[in-house]
KOLBA-607614 format. One record per residue (C-alpha): x, y, z; residue in three letters. Coordinates in nm, 2 decimals. Each point is the difference from the previous one (the first is absolute). Last residue first. Layout:
x  y  z  residuo
X  Y  Z  ala
...
***
This chain:
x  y  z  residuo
2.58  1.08  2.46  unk
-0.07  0.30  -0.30  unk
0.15  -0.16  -0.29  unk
-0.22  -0.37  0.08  unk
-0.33  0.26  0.04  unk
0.06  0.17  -0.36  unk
0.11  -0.36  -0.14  unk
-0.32  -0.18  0.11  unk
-0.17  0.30  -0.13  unk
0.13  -0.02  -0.35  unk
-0.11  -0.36  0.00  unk
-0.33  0.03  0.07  unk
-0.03  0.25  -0.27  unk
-0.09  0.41  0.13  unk
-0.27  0.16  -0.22  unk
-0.02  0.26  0.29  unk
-0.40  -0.05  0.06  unk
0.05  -0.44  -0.08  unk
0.33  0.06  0.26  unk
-0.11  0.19  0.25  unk
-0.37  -0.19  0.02  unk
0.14  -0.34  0.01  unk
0.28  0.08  0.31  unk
-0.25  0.18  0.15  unk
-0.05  0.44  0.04  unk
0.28  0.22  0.07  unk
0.05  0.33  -0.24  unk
0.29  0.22  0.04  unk
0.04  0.35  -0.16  unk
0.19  0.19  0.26  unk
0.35  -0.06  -0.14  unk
0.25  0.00  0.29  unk
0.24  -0.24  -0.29  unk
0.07  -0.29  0.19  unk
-0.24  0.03  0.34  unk
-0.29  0.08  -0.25  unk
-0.27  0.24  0.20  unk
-0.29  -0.14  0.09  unk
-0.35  0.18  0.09  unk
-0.31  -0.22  0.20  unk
-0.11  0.32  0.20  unk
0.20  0.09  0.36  unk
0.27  0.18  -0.14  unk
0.27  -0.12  -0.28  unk
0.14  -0.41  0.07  unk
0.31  -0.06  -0.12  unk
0.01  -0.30  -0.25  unk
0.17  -0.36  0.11  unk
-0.06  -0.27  -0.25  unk
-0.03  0.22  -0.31  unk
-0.03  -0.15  -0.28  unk
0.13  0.20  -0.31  unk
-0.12  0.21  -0.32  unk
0.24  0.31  0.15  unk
-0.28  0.27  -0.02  unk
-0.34  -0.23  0.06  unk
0.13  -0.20  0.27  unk
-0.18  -0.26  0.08  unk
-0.06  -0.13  0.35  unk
-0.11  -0.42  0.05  unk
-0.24  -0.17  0.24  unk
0.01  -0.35  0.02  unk
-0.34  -0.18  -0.04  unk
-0.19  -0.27  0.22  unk
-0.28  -0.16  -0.17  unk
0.27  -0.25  -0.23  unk
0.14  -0.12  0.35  unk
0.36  0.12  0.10  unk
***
């Protein structure tokens, strides 16, 4: 992956996770968490998630190693 291209991430706001897979709500841009059916999830870039969130690098190489 090339520095323009980004990888999208999902938040969720309830259980503080990644989400790799969240359930889709209706036809608007609404996630629910697939872990805890929270409906607070954000999505946004890597970069943006984790500088909004306060997330280290390292934190979220072990939140997306826990999930695989």
């Amino acid at each position: 992956m090339s520095e323009t291209e980004s990888k999208i991430l999902f938040y969720c706001r309830d259980c503080s996770k990644v989400v790799l897979n969240p359930k889709k709500k209706g036809e608007k841009y609404e996630y629910a968490c697939s872990i805890c059916n929270g409906e607070r999830v954000a999505f946004g870039t890597e970069k943006a998630i984790c500088d909004f969130f306060n997330i280290k690098e390292a934190m979220l190489k072990r939140m997306l190693a826990y999930q695989k």
